[in-house]
MIMIKE-552058 format. One record per residue (C-alpha): residue in one letter; residue number from 0; y, x, z. Coordinates in nm, 3 decimals, always signed. Each point is the difference from the previous one (the first is absolute). Example, Ala and Ser with C-alpha at 12.3 -4.5 7.8 and 13.67 -1.06 7.14 Angstrom:
REM MIMIKE-552058
@r = a, k = 0, north = -0.450, east = +1.230, up = +0.780
@r = s, k = 1, north = +0.344, east = +0.137, up = -0.066
This chain:
REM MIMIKE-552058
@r = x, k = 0, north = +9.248, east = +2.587, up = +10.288
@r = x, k = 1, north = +0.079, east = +0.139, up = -0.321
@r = x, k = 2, north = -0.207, east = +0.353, up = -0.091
@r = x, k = 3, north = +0.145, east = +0.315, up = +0.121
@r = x, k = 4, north = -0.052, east = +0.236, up = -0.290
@r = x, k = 5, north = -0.032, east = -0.103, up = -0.371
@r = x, k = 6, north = -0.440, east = +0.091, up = +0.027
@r = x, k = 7, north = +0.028, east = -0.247, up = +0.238
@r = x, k = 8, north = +0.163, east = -0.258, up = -0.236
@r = x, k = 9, north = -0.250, east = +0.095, up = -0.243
@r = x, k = 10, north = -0.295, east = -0.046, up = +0.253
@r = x, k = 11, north = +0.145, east = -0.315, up = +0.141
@r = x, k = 12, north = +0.052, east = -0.144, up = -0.348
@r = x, k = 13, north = -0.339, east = +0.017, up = -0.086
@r = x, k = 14, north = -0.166, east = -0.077, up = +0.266
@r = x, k = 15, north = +0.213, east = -0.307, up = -0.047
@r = x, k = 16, north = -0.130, east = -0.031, up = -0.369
@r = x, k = 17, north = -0.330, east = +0.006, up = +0.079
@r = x, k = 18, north = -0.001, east = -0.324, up = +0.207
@r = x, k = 19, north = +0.151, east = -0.194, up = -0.337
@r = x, k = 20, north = +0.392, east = +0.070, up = +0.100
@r = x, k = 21, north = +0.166, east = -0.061, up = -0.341
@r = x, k = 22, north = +0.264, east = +0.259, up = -0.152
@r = x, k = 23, north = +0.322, east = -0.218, up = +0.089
@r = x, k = 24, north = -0.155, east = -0.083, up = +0.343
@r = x, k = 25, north = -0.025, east = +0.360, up = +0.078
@r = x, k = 26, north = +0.329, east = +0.064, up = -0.165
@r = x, k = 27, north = +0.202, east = -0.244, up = +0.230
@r = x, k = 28, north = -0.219, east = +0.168, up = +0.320
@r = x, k = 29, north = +0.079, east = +0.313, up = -0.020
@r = x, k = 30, north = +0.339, east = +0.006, up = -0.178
@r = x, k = 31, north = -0.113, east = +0.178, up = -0.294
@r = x, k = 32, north = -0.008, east = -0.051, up = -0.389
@r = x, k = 33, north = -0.248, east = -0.046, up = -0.261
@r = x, k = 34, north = -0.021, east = +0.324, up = -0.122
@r = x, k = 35, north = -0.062, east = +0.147, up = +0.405
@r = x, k = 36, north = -0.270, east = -0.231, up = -0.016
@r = x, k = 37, north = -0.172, east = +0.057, up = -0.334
@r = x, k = 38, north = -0.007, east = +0.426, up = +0.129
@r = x, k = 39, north = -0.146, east = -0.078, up = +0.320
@r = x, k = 40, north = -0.314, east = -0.202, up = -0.196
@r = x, k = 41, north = -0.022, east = +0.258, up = -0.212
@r = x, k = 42, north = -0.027, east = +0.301, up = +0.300
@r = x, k = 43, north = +0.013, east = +0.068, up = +0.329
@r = x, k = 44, north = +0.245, east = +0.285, up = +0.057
@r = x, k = 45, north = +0.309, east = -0.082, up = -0.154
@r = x, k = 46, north = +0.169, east = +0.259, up = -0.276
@r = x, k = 47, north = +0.141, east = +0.296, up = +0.067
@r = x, k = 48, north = +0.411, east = +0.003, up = -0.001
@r = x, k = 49, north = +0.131, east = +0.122, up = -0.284
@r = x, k = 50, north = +0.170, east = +0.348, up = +0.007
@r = x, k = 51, north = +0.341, east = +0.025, up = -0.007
@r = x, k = 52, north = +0.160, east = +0.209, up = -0.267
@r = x, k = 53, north = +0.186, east = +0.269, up = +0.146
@r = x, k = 54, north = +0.385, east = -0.059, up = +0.020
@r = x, k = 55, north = +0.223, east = +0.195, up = -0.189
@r = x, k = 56, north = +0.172, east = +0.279, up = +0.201
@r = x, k = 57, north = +0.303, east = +0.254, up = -0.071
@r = x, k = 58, north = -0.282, east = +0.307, up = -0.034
@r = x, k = 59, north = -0.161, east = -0.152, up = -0.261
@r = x, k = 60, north = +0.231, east = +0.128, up = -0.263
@r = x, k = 61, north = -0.081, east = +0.333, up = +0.165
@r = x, k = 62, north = -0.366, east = -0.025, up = +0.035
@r = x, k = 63, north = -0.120, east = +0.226, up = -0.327
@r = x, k = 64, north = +0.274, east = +0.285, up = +0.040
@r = x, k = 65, north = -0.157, east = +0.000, up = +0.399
@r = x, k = 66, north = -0.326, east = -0.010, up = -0.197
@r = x, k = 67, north = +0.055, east = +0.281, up = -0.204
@r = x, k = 68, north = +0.155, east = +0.249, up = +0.256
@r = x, k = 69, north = -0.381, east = -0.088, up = +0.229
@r = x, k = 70, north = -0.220, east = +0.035, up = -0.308
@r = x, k = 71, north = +0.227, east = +0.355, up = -0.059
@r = x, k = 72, north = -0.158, east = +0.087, up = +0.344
@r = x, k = 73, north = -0.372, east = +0.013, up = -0.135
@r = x, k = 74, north = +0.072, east = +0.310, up = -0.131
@r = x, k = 75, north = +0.253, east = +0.153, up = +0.193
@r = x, k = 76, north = -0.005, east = +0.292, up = +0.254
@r = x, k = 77, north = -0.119, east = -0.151, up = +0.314
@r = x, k = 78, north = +0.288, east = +0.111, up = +0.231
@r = x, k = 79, north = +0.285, east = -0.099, up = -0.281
@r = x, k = 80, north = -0.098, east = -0.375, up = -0.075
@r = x, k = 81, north = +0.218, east = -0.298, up = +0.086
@r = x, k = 82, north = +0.056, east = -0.158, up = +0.334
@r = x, k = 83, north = +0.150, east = -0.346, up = +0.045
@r = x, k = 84, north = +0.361, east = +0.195, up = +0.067
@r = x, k = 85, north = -0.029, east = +0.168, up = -0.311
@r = x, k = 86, north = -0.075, east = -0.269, up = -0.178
@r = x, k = 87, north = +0.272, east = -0.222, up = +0.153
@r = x, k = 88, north = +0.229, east = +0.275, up = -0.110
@r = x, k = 89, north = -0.089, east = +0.021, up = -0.319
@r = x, k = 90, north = +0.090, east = -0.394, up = -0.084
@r = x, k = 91, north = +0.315, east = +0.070, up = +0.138
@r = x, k = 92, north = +0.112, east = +0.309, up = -0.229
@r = x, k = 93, north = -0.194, east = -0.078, up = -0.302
@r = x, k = 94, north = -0.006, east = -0.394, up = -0.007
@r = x, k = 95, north = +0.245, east = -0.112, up = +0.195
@r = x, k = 96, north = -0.202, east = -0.220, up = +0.217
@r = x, k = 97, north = +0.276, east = -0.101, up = +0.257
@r = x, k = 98, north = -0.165, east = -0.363, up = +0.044
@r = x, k = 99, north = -0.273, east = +0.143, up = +0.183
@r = x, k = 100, north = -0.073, east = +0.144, up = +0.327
@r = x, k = 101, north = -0.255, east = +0.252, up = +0.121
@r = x, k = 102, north = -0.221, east = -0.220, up = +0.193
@r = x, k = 103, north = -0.064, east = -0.180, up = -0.348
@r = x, k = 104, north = -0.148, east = +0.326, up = -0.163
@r = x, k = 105, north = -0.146, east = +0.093, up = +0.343
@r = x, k = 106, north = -0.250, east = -0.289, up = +0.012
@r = x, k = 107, north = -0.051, east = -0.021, up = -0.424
@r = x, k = 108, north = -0.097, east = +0.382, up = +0.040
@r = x, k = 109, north = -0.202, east = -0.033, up = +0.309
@r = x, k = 110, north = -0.240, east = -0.242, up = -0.241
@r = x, k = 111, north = +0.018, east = +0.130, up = -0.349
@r = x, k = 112, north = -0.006, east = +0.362, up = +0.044
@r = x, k = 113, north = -0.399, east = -0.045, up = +0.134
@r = x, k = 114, north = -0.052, east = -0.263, up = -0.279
@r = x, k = 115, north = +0.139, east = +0.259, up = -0.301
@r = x, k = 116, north = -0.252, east = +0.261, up = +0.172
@r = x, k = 117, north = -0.245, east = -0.221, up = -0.020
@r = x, k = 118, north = +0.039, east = -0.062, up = -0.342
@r = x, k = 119, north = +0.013, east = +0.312, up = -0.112
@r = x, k = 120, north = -0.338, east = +0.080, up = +0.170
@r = x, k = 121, north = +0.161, east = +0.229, up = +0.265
@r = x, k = 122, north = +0.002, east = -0.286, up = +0.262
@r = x, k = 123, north = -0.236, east = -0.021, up = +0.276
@r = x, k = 124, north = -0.149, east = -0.400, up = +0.086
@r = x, k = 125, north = -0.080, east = -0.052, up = +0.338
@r = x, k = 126, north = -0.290, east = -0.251, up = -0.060
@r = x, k = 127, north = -0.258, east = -0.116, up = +0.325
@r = x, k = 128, north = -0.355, east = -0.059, up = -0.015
@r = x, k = 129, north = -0.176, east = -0.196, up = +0.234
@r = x, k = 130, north = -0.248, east = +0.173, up = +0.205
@r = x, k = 131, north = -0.339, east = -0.114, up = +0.053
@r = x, k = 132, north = -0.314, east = +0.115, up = +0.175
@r = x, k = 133, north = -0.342, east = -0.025, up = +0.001
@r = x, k = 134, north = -0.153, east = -0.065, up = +0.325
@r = x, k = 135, north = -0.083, east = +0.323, up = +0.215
@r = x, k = 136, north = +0.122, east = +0.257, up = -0.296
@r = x, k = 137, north = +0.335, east = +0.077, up = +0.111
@r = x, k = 138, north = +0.215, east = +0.026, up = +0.250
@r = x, k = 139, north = +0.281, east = +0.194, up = +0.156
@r = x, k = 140, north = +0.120, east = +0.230, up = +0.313
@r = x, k = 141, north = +0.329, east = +0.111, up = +0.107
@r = x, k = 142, north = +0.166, east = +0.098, up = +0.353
@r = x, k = 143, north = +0.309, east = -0.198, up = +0.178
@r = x, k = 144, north = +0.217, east = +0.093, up = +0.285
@r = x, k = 145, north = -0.068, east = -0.211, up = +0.348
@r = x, k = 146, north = +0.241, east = +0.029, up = +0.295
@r = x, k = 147, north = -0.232, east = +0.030, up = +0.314
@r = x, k = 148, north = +0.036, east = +0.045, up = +0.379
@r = x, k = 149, north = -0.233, east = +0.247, up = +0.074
@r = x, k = 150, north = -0.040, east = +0.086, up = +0.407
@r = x, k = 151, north = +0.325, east = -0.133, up = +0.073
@r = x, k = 152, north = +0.191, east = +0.172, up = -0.356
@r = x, k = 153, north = +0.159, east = -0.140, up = -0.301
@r = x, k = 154, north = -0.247, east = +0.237, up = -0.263
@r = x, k = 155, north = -0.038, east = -0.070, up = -0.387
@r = x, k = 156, north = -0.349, east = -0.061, up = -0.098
@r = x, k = 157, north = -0.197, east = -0.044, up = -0.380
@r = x, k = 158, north = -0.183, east = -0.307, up = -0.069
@r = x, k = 159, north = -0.286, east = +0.086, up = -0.246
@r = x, k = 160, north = -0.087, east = -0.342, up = -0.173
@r = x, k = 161, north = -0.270, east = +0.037, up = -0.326
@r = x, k = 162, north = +0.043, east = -0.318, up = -0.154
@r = x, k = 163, north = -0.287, east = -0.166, up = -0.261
@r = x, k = 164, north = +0.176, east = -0.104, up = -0.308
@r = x, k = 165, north = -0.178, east = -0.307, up = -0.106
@r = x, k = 166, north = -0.061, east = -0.217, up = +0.371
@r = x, k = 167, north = +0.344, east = +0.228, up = +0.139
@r = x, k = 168, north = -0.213, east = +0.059, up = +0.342
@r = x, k = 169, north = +0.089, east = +0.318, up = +0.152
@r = x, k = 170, north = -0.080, east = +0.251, up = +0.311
@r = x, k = 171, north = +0.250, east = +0.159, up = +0.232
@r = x, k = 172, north = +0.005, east = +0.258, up = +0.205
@r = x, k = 173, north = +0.307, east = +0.188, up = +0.190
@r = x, k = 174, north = +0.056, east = +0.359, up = +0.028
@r = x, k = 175, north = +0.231, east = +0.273, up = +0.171
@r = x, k = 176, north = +0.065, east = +0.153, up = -0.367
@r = x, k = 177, north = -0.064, east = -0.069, up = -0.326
@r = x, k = 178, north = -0.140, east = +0.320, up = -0.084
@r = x, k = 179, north = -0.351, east = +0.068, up = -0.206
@r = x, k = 180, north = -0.244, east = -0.060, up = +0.329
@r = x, k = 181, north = +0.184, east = -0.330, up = +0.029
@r = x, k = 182, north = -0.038, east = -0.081, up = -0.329
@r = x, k = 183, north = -0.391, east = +0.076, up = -0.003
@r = x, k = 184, north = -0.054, east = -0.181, up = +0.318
@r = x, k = 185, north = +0.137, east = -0.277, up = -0.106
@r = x, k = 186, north = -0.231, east = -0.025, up = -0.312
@r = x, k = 187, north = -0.275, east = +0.054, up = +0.175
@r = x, k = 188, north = +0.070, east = -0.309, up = +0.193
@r = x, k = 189, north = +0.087, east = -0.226, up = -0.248
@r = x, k = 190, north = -0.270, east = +0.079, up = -0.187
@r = x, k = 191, north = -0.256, east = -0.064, up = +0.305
@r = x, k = 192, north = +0.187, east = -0.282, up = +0.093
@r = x, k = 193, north = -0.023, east = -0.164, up = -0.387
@r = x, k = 194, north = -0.354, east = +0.093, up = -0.022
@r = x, k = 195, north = +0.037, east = +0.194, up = -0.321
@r = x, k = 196, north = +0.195, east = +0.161, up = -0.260
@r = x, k = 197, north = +0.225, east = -0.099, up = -0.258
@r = x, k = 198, north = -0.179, east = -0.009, up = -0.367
@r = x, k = 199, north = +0.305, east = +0.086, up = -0.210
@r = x, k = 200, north = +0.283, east = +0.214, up = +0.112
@r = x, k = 201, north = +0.209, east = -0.020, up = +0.288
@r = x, k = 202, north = +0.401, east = +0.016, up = -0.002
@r = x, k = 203, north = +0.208, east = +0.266, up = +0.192
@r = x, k = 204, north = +0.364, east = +0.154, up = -0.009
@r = x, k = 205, north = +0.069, east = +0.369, up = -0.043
@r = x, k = 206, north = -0.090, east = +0.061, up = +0.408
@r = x, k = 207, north = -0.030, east = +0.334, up = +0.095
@r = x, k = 208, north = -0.291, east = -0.052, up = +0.158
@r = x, k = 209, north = -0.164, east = -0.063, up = -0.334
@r = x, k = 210, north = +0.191, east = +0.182, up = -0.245
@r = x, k = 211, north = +0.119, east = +0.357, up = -0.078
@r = x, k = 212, north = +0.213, east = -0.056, up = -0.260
@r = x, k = 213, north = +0.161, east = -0.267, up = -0.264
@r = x, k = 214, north = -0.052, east = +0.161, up = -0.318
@r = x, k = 215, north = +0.280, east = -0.117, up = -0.224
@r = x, k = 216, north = +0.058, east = -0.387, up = -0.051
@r = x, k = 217, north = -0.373, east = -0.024, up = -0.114
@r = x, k = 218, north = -0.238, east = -0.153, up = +0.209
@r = x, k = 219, north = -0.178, east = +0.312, up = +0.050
@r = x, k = 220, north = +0.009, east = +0.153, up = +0.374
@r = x, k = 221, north = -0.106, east = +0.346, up = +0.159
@r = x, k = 222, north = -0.203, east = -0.166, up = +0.308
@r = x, k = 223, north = -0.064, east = +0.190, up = +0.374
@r = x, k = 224, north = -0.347, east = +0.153, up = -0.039
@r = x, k = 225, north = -0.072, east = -0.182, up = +0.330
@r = x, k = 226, north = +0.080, east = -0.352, up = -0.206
@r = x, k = 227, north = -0.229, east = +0.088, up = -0.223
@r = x, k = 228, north = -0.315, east = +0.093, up = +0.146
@r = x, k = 229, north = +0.097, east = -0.289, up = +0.220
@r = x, k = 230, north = +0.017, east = -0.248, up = -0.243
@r = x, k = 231, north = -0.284, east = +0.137, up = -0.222
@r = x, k = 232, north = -0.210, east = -0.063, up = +0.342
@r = x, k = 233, north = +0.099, east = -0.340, up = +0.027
@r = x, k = 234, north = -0.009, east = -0.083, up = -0.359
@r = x, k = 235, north = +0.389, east = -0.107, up = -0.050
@r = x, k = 236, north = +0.119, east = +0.033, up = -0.330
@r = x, k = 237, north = +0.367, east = +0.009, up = +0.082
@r = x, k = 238, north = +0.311, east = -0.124, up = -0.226
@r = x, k = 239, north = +0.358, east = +0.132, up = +0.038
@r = x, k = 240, north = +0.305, east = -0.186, up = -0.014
@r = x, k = 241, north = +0.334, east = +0.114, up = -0.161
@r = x, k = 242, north = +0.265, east = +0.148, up = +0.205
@r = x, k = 243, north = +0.263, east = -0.209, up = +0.202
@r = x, k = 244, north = +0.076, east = -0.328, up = -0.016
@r = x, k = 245, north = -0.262, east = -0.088, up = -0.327
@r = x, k = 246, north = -0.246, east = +0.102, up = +0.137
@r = x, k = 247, north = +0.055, east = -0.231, up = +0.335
@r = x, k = 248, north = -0.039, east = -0.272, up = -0.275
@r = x, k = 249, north = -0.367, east = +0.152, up = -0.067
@r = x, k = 250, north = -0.137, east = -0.066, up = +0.298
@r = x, k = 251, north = +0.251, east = -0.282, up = +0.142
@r = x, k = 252, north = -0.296, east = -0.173, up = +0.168
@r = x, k = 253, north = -0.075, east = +0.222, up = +0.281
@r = x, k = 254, north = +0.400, east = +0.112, up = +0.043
@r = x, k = 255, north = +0.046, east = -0.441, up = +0.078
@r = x, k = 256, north = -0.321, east = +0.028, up = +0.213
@r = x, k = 257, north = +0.143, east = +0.281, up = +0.233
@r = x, k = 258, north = +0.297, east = -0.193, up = +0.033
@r = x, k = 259, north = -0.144, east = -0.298, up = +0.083
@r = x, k = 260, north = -0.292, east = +0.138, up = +0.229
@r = x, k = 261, north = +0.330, east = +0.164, up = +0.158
@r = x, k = 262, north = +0.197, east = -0.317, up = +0.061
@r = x, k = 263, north = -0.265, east = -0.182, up = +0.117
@r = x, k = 264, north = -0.200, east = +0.238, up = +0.225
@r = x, k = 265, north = +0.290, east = +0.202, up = +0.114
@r = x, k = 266, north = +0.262, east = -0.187, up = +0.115
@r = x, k = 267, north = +0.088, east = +0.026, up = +0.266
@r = x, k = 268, north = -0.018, east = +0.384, up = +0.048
@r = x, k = 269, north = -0.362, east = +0.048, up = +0.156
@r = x, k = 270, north = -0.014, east = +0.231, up = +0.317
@r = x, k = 271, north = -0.304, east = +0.203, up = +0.086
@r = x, k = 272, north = -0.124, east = +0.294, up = +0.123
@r = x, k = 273, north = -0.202, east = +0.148, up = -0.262
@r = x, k = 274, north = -0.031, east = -0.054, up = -0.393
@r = x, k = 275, north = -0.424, east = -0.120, up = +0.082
@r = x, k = 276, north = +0.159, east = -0.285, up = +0.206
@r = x, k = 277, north = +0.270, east = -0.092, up = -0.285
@r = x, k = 278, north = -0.300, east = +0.004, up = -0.302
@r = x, k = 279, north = -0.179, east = -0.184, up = +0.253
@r = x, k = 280, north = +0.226, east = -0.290, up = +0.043
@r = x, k = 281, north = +0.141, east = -0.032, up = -0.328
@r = x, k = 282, north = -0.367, east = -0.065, up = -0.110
@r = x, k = 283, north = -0.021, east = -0.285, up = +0.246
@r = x, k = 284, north = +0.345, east = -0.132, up = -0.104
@r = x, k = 285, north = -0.135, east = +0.014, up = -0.379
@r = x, k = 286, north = -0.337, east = -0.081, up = +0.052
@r = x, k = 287, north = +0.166, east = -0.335, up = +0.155
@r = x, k = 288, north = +0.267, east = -0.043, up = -0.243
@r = x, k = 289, north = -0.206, east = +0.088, up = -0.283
@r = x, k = 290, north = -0.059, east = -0.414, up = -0.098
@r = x, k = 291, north = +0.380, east = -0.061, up = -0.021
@r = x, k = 292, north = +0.064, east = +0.316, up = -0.210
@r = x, k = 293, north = +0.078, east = -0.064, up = -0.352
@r = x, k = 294, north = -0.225, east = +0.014, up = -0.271
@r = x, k = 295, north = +0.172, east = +0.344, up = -0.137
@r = x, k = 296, north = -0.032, east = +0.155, up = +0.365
@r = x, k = 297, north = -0.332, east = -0.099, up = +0.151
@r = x, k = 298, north = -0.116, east = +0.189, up = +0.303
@r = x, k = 299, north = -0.311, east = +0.262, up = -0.095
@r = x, k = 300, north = -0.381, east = -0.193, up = -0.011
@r = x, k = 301, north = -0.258, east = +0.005, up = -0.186
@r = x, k = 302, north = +0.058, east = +0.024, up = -0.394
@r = x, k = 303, north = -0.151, east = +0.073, up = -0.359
@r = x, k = 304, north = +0.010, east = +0.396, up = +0.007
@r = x, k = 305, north = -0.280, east = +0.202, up = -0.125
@r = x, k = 306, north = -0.263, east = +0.111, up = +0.230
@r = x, k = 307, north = +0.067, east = +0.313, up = +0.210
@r = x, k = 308, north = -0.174, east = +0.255, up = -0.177
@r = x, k = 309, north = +0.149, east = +0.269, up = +0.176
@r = x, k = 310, north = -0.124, east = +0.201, up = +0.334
@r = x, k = 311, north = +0.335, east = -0.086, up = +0.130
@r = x, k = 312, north = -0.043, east = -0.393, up = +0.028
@r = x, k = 313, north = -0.352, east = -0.012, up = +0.128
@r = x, k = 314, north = +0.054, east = +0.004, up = +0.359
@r = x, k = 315, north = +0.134, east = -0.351, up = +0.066
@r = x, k = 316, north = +0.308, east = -0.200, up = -0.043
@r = x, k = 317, north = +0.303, east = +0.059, up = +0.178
@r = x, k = 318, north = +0.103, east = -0.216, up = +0.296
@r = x, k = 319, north = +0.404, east = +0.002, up = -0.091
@r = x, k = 320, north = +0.234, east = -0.054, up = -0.280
C-alpha cells in the first residue's frame, strides 16, 4: 500500500534506505523519481509548496488611485472619509472604471484600508500571547447562569467557580443571587476548600459585587469598600479585566470551566428542594467525576497555594466544591 501523504513517502523511503534499498529500487517501489528520492535522504519533512504569485486581476490597474483616496483618509475629518460606495463612485466619474464591479473594491478595501493604517502607524495589531502560570499564583473567578428546579420551580441560579490558573482546578458553589454576600461566601469556600491563598493576583470582571466604578479604559477601578477590606483580610491582590468581550479573553480559563462544570454536572436540569441539597450533590457528582475531567478543568483538591496566613482559613477545610 502506497503512503498516504507525501511525510509518509518520505518516512517510508527511508526506512527503506536504511535496510540497503538502492535509489532505482526505491524509485520503481514507490513510483517516484530520482530527485523525490535524493530530498527525502536529505530530510524528513518534505519542502514547503511554493507560493503562487497572485494572478492578475481587472483592479489592479486601479489599485494606487484606491490607494491614494485610503491614505487621503489618515488625515481626514473622521465623519467625511471614504466608504467602499464612495470609492466605487469615484472610479466611475473620474476613471472610468466600467470593467469593474463593486464587490471587487469591496473585498480589496476590506484588506488594504487596515494594512495602509498600519503603515502609517495609526493601525492597531491584534497580536496573542500565550498565557502561563506559575503553580498556586494565579487564578481566576467569575459567575454563570444555571437553570434549576428549585421546590418544584424552573428558578435561575449563579454558579460561583474560582478557578487556579496553573493545575485549572476549581470550587463551586450555587447561589440564589449573585450579589456581594454571594460573592464573599463563595471565596471563603474556595479558599478553605484549596487550603490556601493564591500568591500572585487573582482575575475578575467588572462585577458589581467587587467594583464601584470603571474608571476610563485604564485598568484602574473604584472598588466596594466591602471588597476591599474583604480582600485585604484574605490577602487577594486582585487584577481587572477590560470591558466586554476582551476581557472574556483575560480570563478564558474559568469562563470554559463554568461551561463545562455546567454541561457535565447539570444536565439534565437537577430538581431539589433547597440550594444546601443542590451544592451538596453537585460536590458528589464532581468529587466522582473529578478523574475524567480534563486537565484544564480539574475538580478542586489539594494544590501548591501559599499557606493560609489569614484568620479566615484557619478553621478547617471545606467539605464541598
Amino acid at each position: 500500500m502506497l503512503p498516504k501523504s507525501k511525510v509518509d513517502l518520505y518516512a517510508a523511503i527511508r526506512r527503506d534506505a536504511r535496510t540497503g534499498m538502492s535509489l532505482r529500487a526505491l524509485m520503481r517501489k514507490y513510483g517516484v523519481g530520482f530527485e523525490t528520492v535524493q530530498r527525502a535522504m536529505v530530510s524528513a519533512l518534505p519542502e514547503p509548496r511554493k507560493k503562487m504569485s497572485p494572478r492578475e486581476t481587472r483592479l489592479d490597474t486601479y489599485k494606487p488611485v484606491i490607494d491614494a483616496m485610503l491614505a487621503a483618509d489618515l488625515t481626514a475629518p473622521r465623519k467625511q472619509r471614504h466608504t467602499v460606495k464612495r470609492i466605487f463612485d469615484r472610479l466611475l466619474d473620474e476613471h472610468d472604471a466600467v470593467d469593474i464591479s463593486y464587490q471587487m473594491v469591496r473585498g480589496y478595501v476590506a484588506v488594504r484600508r487596515e494594512e495602509i493604517r498600519q503603515q502609517a502607524g495609526k493601525g492597531v495589531v491584534d497580536a496573542f500571547v500565550p498565557q502561563t502560570h506559575k503553580p498556586g499564583a494565579e487564578a481566576e473567578v467569575d459567575f454563570g447562569d444555571v437553570t434549576v428546579k428549585l421546590a418544584g420551580e424552573l428558578v435561575t441560579c449563579y454558579l460561583f467557580a474560582f478557578r487556579l490558573s496553573y493545575s485549572g482546578k476549581a470550587v463551586h458553589r450555587i447561589f440564589a443571587s449573585a450579589g456581594q454576600e454571594a460573592f464573599f461566601e463563595g471565596h471563603v469556600h474556595a479558599l478553605n476548600a484549596l487550603g490556601g491563598v493564591p500568591t500572585g493576583k487573582v482575575r475578575y470582571d467588572n462585577l458589581r459585587a467587587a467594583v464601584a466604578q470603571v474608571l476610563g479604559l485604564s485598568r484602574r477601578r473604584v472598588e466596594a469598600e466591602r471588597w476591599t477590606a474583604f480582600r485585604s483580610h484574605h490577602s487577594l491582590e486582585a487584577f481587572y479585566c477590560q470591558p466586554g468581550i476582551r476581557g472574556a479573553h483575560e480570563k478564558g480559563g474559568v469562563e470554559g470551566q463554568i461551561g463545562w462544570f455546567r454541561r457535565n454536572h447539570l444536565v439534565p436540569v437537577p430538581e431539589v428542594a433547597t440550594l444546601a441539597e443542590l451544592n451538596a450533590m453537585t460536590f458528589q457528582t464532581a468529587a466522582c467525576g473529578a478523574q475524567a475531567a480534563p486537565r484544564s478543568f480539574q475538580i478542586a483538591g489539594p494544590a501548591a497555594c501559599q499557606p493560609p496566613g489569614s484568620p479566615s482559613l484557619n478553621g478547617g477545610s471545606s467539605s464541598g466544591s
